[in-house]
Phi, psi and omega in degrees: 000132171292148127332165175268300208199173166319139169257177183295196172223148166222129164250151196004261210232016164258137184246142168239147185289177197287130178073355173282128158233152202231157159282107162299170203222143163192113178331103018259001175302006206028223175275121210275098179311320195262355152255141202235105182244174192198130175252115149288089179065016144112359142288144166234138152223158189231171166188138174284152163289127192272141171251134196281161168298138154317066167357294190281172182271015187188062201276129164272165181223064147292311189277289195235165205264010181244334180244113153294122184269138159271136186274000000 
């Protein structure tokens, strides 16, 4: 048996279309801003943002809140 057409996805109590991405939201942490999900064909896949290392002894994360910054 065929598809009709692309299928969703479901991440926890949610369906998402096919090439649509999200912030997973999981419970009791709310939404992980720094993971990135994608539904392919009816698969989710996820990945956290890769960061480059940090240099200094003391890094901030002001621009962004998932990658340490050298001020």
């Amino acid at each position: 048996m065929q598809a009709d057409g692309p299928r969703a996805c479901r991440f926890g109590r949610r369906w998402y279309l096919n090439n649509e991405s999200w912030h997973p939201y999981v419970p009791p942490f709310g939404e992980m801003k720094c993971i990135l999900c994608w539904c392919v064909s009816g698969e989710t896949h996820c990945q956290r943002q890769e960061c480059p290392p940090a240099t200094c002894t003391s890094p901030a994360r002001r621009d962004n809140p998932c990658c340490a910054k050298c001020r």
